[in-house]
Biopython code that builds the backbone (N, CA, C, O; Angstrom):
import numpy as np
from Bio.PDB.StructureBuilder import StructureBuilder

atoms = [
    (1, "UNK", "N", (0.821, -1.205, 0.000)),
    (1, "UNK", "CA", (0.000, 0.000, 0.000)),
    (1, "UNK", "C", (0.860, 1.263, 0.000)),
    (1, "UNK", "O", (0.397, 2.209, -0.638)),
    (2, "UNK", "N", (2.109, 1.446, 0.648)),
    (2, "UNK", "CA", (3.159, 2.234, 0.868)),
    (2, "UNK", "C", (3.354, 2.589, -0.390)),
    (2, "UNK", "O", (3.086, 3.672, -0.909)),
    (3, "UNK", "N", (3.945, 1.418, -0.985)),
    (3, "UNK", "CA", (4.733, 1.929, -2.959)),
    (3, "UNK", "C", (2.921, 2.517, -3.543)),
    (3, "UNK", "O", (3.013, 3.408, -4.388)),
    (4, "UNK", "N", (1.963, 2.264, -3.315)),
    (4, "UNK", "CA", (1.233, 2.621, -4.269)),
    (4, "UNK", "C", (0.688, 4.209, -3.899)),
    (4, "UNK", "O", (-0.002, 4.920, -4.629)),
    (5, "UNK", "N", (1.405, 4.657, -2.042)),
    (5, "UNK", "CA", (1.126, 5.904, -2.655)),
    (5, "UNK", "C", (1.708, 6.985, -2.733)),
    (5, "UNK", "O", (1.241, 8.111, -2.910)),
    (6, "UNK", "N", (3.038, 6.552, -2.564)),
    (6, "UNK", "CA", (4.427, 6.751, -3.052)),
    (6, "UNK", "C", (4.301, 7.294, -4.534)),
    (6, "UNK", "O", (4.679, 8.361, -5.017)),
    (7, "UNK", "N", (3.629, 6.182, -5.116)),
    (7, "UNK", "CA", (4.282, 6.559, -6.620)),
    (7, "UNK", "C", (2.814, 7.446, -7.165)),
    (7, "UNK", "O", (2.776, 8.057, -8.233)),
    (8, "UNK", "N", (1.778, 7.368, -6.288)),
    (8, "UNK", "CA", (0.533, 8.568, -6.546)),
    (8, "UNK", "C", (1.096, 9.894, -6.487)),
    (8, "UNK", "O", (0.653, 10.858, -7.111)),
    (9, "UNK", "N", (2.149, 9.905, -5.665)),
    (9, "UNK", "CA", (2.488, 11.377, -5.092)),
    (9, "UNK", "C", (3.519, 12.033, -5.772)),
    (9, "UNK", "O", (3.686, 13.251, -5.824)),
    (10, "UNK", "N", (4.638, 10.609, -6.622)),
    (10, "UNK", "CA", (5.758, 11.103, -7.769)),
    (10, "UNK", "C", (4.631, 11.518, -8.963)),
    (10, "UNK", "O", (4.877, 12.604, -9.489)),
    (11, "UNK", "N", (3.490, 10.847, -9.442)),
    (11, "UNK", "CA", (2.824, 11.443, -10.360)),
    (11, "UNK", "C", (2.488, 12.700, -10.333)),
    (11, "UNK", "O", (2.771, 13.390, -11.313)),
    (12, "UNK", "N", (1.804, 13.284, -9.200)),
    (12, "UNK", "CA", (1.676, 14.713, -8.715)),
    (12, "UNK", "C", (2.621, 15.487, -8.920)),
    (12, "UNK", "O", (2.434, 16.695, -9.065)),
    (13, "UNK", "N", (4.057, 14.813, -8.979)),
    (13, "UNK", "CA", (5.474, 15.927, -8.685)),
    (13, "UNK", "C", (5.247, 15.675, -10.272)),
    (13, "UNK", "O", (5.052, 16.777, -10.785)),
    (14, "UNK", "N", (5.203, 14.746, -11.147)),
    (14, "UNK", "CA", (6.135, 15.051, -12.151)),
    (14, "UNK", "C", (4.746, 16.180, -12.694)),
    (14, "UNK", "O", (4.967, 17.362, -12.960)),
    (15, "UNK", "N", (3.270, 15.516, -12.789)),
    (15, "UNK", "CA", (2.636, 16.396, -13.605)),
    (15, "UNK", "C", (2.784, 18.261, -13.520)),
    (15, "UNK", "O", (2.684, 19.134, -14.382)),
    (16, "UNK", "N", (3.164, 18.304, -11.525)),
    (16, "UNK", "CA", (3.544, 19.832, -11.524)),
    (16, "UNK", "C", (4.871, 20.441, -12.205)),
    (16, "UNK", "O", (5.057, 21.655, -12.122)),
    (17, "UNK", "N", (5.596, 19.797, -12.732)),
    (17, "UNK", "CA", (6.984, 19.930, -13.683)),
    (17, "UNK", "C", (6.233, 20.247, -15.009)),
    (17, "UNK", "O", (6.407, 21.352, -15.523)),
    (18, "UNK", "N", (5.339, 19.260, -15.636)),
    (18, "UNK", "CA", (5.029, 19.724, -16.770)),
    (18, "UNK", "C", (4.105, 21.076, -16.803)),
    (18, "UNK", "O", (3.836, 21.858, -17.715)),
    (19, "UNK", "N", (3.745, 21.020, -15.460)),
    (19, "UNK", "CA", (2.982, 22.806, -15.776)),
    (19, "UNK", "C", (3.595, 23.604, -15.466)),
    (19, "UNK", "O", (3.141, 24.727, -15.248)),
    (20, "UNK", "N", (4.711, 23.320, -15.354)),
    (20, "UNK", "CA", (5.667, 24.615, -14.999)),
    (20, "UNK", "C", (6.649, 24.733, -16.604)),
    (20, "UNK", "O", (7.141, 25.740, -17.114)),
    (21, "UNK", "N", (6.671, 23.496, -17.022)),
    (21, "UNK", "CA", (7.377, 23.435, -18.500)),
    (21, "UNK", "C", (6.043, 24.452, -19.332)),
    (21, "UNK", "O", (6.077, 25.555, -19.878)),
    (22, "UNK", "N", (5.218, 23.705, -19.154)),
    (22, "UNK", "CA", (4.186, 24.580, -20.453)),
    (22, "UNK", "C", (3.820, 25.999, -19.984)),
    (22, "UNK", "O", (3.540, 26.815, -20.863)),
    (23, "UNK", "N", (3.786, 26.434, -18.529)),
    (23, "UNK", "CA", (3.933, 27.670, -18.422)),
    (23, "UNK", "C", (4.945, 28.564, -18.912)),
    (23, "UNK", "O", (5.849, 28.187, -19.658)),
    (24, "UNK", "N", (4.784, 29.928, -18.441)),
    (24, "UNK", "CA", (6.337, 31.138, -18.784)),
    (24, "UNK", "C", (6.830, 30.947, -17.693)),
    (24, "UNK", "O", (7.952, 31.422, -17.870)),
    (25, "UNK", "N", (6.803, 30.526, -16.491)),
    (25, "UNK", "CA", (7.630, 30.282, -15.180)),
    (25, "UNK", "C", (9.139, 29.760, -15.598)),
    (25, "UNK", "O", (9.906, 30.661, -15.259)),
    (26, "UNK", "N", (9.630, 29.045, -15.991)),
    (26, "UNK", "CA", (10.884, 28.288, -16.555)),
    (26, "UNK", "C", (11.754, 28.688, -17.966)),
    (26, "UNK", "O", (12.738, 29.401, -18.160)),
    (27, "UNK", "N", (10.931, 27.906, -18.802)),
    (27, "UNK", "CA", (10.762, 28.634, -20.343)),
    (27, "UNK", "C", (9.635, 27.645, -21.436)),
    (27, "UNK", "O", (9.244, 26.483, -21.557)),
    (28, "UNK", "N", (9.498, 28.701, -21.939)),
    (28, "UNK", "CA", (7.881, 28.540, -22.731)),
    (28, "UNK", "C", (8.101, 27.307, -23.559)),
    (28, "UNK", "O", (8.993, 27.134, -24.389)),
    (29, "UNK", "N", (7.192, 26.516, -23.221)),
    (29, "UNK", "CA", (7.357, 24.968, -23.860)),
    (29, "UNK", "C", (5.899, 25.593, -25.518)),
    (29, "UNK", "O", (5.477, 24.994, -26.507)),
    (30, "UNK", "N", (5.732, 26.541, -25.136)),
    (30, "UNK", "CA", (4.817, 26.497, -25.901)),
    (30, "UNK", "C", (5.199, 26.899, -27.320)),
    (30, "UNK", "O", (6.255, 27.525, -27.402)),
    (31, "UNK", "N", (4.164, 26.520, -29.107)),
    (31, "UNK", "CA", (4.916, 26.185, -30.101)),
    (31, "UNK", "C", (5.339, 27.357, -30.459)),
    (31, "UNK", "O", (4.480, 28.188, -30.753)),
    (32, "UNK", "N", (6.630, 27.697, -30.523)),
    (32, "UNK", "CA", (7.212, 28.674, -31.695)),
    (32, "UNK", "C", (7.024, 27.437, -32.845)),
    (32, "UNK", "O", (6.780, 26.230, -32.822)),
    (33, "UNK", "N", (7.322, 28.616, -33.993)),
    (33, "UNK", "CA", (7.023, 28.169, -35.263)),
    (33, "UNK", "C", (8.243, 27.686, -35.796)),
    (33, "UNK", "O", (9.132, 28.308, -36.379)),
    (34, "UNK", "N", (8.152, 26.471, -35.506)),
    (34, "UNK", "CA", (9.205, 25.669, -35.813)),
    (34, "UNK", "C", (8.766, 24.108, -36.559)),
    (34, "UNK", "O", (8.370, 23.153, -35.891)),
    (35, "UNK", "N", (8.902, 24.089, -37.821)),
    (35, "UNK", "CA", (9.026, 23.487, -39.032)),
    (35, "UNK", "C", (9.426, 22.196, -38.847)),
    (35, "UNK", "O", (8.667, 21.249, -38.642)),
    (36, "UNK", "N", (10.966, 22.144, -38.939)),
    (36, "UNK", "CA", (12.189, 20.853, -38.730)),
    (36, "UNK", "C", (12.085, 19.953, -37.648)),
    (36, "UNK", "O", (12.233, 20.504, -36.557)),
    (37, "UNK", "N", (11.858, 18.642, -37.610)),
    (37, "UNK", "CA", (11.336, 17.952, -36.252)),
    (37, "UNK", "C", (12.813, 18.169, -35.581)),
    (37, "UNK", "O", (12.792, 17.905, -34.379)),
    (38, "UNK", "N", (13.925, 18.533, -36.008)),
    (38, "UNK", "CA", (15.238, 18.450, -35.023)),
    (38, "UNK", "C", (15.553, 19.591, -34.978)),
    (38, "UNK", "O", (16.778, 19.701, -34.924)),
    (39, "UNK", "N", (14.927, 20.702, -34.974)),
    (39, "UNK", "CA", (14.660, 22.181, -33.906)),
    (39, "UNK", "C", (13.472, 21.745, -33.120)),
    (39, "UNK", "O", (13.416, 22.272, -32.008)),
    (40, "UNK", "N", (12.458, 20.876, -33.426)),
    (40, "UNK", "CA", (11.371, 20.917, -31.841)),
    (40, "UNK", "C", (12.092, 19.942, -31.434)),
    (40, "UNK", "O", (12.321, 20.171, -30.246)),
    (41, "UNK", "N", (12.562, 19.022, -31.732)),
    (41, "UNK", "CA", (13.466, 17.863, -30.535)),
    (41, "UNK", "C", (14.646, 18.984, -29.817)),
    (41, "UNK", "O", (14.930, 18.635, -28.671)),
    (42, "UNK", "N", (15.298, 20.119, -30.233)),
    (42, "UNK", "CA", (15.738, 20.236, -29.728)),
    (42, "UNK", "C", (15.403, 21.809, -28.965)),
    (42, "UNK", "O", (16.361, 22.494, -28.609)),
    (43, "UNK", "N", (14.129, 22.249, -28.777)),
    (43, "UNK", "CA", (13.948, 22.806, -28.115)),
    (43, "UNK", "C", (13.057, 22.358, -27.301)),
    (43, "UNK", "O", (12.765, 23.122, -26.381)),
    (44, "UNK", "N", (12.511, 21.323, -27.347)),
    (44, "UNK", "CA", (11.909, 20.268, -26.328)),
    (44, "UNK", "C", (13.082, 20.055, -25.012)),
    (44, "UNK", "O", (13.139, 20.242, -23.797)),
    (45, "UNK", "N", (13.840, 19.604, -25.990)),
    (45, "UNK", "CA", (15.362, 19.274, -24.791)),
    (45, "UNK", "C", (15.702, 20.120, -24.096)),
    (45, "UNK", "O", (15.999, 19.881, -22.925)),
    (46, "UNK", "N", (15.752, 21.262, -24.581)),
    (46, "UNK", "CA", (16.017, 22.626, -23.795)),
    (46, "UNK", "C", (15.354, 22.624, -22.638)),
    (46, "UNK", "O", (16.067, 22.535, -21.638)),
    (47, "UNK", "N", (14.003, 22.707, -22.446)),
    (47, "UNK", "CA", (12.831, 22.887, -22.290)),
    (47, "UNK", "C", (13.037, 21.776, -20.441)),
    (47, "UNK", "O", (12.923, 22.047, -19.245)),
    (48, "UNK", "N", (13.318, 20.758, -21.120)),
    (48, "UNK", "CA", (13.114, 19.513, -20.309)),
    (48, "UNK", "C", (14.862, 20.050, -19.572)),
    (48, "UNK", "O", (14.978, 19.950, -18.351)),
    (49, "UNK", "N", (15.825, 20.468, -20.221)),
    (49, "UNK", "CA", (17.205, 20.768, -19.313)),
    (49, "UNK", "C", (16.768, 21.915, -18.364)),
    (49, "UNK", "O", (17.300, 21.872, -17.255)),
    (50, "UNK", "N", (15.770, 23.085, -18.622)),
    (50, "UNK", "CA", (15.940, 23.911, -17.821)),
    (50, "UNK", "C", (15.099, 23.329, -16.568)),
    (50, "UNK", "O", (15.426, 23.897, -15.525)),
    (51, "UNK", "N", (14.268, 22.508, -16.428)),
    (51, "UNK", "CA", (13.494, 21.697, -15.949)),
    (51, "UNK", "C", (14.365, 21.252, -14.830)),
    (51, "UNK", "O", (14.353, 21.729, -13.696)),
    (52, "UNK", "N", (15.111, 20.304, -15.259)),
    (52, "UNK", "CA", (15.829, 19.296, -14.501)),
    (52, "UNK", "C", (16.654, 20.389, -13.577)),
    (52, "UNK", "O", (16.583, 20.456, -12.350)),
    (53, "UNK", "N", (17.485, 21.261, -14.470)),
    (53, "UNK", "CA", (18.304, 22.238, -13.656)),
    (53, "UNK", "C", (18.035, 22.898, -12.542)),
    (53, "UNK", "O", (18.779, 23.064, -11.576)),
    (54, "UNK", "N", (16.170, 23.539, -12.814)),
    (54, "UNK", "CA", (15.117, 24.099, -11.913)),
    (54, "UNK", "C", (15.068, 23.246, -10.640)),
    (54, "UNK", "O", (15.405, 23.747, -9.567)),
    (55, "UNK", "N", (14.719, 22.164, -10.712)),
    (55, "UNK", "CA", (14.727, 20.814, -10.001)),
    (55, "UNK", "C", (16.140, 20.731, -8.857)),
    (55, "UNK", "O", (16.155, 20.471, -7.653)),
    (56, "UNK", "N", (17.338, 21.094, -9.880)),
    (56, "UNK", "CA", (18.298, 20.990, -9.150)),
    (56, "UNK", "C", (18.610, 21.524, -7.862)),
    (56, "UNK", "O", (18.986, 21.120, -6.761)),
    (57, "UNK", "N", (18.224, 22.884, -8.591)),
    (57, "UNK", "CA", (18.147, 24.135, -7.706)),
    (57, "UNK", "C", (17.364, 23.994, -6.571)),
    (57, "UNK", "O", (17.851, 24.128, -5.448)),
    (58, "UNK", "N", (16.177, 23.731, -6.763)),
    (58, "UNK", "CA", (15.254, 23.759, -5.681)),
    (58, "UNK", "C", (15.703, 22.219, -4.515)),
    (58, "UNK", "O", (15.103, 22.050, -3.454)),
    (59, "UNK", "N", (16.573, 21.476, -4.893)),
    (59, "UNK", "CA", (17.262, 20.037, -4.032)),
    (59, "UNK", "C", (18.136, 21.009, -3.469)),
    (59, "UNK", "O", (17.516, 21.618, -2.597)),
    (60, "UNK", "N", (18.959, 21.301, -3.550)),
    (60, "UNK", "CA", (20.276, 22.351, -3.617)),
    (60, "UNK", "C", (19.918, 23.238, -2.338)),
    (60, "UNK", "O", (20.470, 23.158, -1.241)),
    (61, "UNK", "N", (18.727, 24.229, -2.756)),
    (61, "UNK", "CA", (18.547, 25.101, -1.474)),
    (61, "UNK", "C", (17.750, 24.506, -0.191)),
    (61, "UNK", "O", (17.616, 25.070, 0.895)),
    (62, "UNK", "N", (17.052, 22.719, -0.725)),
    (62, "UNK", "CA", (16.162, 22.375, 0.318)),
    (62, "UNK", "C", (16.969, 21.822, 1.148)),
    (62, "UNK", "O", (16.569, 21.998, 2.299)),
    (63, "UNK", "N", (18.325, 20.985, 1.066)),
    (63, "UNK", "CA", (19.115, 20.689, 0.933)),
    (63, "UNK", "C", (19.835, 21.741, 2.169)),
    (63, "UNK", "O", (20.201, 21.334, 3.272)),
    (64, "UNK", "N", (19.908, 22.803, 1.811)),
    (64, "UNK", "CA", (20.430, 23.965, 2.673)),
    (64, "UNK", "C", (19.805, 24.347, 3.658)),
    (64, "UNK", "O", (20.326, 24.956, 4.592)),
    (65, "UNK", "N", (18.261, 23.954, 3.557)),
    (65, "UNK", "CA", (17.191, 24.517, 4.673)),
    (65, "UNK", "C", (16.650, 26.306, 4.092)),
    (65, "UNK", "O", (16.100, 27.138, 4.813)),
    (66, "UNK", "N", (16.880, 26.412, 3.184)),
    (66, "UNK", "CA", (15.997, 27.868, 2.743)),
    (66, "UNK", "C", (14.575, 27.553, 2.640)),
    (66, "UNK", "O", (13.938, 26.637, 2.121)),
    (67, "UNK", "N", (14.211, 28.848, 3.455)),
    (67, "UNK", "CA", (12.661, 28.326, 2.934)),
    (67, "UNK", "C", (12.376, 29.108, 2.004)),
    (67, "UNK", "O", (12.009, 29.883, 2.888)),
    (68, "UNK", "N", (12.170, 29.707, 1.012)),
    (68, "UNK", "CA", (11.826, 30.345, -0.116)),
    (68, "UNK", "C", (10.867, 29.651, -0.916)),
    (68, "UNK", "O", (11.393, 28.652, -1.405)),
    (69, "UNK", "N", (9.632, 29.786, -1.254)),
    (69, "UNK", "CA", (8.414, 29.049, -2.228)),
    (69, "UNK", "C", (9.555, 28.901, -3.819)),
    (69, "UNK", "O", (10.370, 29.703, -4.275)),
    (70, "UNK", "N", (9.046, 27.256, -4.392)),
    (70, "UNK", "CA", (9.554, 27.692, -5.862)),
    (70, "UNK", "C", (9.704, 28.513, -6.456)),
    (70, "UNK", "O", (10.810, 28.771, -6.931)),
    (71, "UNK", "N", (8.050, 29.645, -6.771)),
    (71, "UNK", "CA", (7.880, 30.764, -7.552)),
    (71, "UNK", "C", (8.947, 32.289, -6.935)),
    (71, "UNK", "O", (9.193, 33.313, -7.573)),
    (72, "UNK", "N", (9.401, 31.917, -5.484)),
    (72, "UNK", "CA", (9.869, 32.809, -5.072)),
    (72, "UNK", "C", (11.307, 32.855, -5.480)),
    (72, "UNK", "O", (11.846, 33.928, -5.751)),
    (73, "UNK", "N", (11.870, 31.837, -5.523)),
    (73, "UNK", "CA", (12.887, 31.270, -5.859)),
    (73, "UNK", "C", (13.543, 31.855, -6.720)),
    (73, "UNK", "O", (14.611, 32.467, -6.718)),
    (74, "UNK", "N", (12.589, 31.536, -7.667)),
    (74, "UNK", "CA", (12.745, 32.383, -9.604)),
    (74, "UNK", "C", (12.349, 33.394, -9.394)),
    (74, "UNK", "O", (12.483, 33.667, -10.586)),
    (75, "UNK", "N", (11.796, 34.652, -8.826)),
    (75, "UNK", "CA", (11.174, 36.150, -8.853)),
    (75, "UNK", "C", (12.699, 36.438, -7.974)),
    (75, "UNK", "O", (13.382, 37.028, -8.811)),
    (76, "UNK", "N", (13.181, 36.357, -7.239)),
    (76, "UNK", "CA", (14.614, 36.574, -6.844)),
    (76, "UNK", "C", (15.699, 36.338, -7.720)),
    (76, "UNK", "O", (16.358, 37.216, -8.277)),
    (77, "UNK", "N", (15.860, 35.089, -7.821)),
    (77, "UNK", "CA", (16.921, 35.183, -9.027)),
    (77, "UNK", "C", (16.692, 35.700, -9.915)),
    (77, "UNK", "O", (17.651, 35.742, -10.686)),
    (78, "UNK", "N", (15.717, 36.230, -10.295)),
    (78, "UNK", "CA", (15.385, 36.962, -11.969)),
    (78, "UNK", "C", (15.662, 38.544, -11.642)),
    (78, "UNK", "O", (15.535, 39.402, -12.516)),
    (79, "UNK", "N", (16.084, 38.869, -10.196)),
    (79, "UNK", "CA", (16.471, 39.919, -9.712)),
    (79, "UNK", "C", (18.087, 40.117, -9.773)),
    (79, "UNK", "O", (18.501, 41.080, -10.418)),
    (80, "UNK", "N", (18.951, 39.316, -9.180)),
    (80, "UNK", "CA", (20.322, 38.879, -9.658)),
    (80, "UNK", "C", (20.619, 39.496, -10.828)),
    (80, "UNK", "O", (20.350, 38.817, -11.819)),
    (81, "UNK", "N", (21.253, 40.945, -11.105)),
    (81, "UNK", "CA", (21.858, 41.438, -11.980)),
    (81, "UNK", "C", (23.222, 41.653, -12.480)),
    (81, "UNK", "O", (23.502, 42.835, -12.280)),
    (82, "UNK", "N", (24.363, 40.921, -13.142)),
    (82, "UNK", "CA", (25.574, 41.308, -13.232)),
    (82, "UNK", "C", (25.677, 42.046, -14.651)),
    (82, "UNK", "O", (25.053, 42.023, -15.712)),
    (83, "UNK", "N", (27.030, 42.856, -14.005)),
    (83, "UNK", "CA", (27.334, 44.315, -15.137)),
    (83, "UNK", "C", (28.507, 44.040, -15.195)),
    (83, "UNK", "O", (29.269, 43.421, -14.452)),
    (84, "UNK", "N", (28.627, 44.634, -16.303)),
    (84, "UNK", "CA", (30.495, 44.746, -16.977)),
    (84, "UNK", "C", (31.031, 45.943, -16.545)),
    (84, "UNK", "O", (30.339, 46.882, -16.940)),
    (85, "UNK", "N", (32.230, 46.374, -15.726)),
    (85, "UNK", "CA", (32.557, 47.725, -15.165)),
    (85, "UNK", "C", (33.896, 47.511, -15.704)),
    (85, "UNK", "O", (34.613, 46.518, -15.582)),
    (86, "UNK", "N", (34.139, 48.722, -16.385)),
    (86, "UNK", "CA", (35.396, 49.296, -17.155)),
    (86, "UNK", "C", (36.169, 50.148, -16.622)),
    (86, "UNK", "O", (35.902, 51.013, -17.456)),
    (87, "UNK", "N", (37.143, 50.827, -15.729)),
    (87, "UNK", "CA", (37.442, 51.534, -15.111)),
    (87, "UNK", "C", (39.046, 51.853, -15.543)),
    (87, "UNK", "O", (40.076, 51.299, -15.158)),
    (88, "UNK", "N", (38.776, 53.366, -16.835)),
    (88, "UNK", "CA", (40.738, 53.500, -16.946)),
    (88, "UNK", "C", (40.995, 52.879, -17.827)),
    (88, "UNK", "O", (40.247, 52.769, -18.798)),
    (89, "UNK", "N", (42.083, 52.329, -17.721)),
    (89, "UNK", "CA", (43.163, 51.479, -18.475)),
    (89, "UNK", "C", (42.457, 49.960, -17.605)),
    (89, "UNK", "O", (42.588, 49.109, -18.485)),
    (90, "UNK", "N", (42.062, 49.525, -16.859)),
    (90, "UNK", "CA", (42.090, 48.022, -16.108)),
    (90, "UNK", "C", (41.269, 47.275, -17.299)),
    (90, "UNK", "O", (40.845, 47.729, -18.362)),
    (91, "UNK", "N", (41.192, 45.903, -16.715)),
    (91, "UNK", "CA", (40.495, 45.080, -17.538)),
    (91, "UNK", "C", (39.203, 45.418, -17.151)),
    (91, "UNK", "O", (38.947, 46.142, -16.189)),
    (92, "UNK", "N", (38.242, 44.811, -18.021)),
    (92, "UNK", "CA", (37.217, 45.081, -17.505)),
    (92, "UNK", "C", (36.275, 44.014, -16.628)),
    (92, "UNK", "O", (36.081, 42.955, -17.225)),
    (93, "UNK", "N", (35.588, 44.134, -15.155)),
    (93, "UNK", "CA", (35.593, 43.125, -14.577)),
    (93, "UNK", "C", (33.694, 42.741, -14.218)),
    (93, "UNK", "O", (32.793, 43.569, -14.094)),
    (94, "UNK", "N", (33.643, 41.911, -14.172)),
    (94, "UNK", "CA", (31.837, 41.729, -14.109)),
    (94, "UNK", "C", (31.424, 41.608, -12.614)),
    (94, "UNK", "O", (31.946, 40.887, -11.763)),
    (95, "UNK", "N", (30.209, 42.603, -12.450)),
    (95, "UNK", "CA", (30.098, 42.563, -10.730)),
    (95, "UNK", "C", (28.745, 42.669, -10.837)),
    (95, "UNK", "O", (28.107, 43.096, -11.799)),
    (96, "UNK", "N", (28.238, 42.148, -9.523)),
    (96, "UNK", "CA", (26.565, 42.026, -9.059)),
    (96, "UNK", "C", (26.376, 43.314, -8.580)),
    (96, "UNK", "O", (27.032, 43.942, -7.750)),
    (97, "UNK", "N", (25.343, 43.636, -9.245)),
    (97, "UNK", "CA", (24.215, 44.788, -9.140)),
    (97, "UNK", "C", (23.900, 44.464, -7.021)),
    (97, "UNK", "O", (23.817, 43.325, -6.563)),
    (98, "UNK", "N", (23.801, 45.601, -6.244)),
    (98, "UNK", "CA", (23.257, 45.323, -5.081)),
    (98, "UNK", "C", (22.049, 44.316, -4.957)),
    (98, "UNK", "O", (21.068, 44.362, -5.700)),
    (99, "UNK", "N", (22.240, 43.310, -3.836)),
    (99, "UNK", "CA", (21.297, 42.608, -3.789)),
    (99, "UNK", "C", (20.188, 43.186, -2.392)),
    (99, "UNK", "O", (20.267, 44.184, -1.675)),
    (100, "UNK", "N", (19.228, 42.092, -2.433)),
    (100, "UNK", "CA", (18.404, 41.693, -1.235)),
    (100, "UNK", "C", (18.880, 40.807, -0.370)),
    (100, "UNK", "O", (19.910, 40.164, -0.574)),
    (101, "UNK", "N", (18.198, 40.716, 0.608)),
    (101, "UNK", "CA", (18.437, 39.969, 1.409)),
    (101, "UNK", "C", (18.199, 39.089, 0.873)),
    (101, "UNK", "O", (19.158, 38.445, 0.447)),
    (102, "UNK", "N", (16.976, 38.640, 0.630)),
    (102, "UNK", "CA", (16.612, 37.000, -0.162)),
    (102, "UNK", "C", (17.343, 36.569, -1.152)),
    (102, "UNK", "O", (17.490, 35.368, -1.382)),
    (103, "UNK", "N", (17.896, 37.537, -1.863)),
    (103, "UNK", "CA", (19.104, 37.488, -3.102)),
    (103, "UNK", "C", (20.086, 37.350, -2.655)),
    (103, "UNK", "O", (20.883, 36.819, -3.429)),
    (104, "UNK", "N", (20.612, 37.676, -1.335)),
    (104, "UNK", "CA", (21.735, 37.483, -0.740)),
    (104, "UNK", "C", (21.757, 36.280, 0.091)),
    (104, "UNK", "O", (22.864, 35.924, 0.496)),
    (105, "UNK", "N", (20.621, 35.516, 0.453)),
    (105, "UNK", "CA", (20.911, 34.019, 0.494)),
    (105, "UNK", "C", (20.907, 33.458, -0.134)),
    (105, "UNK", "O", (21.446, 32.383, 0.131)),
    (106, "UNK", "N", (20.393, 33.606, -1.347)),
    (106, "UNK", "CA", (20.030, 32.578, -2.571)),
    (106, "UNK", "C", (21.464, 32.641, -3.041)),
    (106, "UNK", "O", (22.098, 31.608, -3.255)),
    (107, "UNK", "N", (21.705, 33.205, -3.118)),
    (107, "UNK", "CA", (23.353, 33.615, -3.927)),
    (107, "UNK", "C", (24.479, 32.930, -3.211)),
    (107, "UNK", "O", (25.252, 32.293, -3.926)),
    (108, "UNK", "N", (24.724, 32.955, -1.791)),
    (108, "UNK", "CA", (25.496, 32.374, -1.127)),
    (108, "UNK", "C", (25.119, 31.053, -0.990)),
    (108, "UNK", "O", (25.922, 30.180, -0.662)),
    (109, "UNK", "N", (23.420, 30.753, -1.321)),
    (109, "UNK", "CA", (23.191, 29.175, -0.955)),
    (109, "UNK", "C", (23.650, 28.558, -1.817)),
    (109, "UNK", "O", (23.889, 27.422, -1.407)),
    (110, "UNK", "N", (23.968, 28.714, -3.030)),
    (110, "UNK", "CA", (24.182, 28.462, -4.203)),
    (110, "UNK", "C", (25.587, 28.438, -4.678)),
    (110, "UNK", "O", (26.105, 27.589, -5.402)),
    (111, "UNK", "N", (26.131, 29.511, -4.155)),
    (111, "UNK", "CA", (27.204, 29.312, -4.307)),
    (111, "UNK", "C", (27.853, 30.247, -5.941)),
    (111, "UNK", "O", (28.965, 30.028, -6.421)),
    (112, "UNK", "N", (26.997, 31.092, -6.432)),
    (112, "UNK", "CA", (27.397, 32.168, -6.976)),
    (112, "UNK", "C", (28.674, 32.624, -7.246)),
    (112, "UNK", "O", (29.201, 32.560, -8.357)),
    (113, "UNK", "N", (29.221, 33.120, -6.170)),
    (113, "UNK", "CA", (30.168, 33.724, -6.340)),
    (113, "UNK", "C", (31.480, 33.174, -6.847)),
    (113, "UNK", "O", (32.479, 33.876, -7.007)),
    (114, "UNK", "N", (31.430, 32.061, -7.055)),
    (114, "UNK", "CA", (32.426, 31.427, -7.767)),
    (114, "UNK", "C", (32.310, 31.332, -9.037)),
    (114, "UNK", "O", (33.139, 30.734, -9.723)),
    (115, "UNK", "N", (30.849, 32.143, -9.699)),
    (115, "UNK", "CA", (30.966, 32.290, -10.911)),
    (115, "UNK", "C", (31.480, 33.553, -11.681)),
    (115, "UNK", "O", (31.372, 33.746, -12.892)),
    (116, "UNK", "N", (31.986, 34.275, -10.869)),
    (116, "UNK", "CA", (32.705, 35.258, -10.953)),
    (116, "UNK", "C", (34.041, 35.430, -11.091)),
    (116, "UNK", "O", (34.782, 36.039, -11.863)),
    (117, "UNK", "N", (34.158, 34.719, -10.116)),
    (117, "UNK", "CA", (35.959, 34.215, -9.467)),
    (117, "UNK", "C", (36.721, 33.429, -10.995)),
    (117, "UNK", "O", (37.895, 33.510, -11.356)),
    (118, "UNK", "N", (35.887, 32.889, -11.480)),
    (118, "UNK", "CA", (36.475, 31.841, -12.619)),
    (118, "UNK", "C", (36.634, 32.663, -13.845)),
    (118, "UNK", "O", (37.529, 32.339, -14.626)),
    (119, "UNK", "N", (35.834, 33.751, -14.133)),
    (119, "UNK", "CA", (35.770, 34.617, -15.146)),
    (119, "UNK", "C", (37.012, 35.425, -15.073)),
    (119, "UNK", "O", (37.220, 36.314, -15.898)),
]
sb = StructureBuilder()
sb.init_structure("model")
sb.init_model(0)
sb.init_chain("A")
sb.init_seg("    ")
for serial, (resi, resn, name, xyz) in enumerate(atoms, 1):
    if name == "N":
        sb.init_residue(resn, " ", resi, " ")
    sb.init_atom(name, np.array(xyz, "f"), 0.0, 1.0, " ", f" {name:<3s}", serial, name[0])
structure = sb.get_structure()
């Protein structure tokens, strides 16, 4: 009885993935005008990578103990702004726009700043 409602409740998770695929929340599963079955296979794939990645993310910070809602998740990070600053003669170096607080855990939960460091 356990496995059967176990796997009632993975159905629930995956069908809420696909409404988050066919929504604008992630990225739009919905048809651009696309002709060639190997541009929709491969923006299907896309589609299904940003998915999994989304997924990742949200293991990642639960993982950490953030409580942040999914949708909140993404309305913060879609806040996360980096700029190119030129200063003089120097190279030019890429830096985060001031954050939030909620942006400022998400960022450290994540681990961000090492995407900077590598650049």
């Amino acid at each position: 009885m356990l496995k059967i409602v176990k796997t009632y409740n993975q159905k629930d998770f995956v069908e809420k993935d696909f409404m988050w695929v066919k929504g604008l929340m992630i990225i739009s599963m919905k048809p651009f005008f696309l002709r060639k079955d190997k541009r929709i296979k491969v923006h299907s794939f896309l589609c299904v990578m940003g998915l999994v990645f989304y997924r990742l993310l949200l293991w990642k910070l639960k993982k950490q103990e953030e409580m942040l809602s999914e949708t909140r998740v993404i309305e913060e990070l879609e806040k996360i702004r980096v700029v190119l600053v030129k200063s003089g003669d120097e190279e030019p170096q890429f830096m985060f726009e001031t954050m939030g607080l909620d942006q400022m855990r998400l960022f450290t939960a994540l681990g961000l700043e090492t995407v900077l460091k590598d650049s």
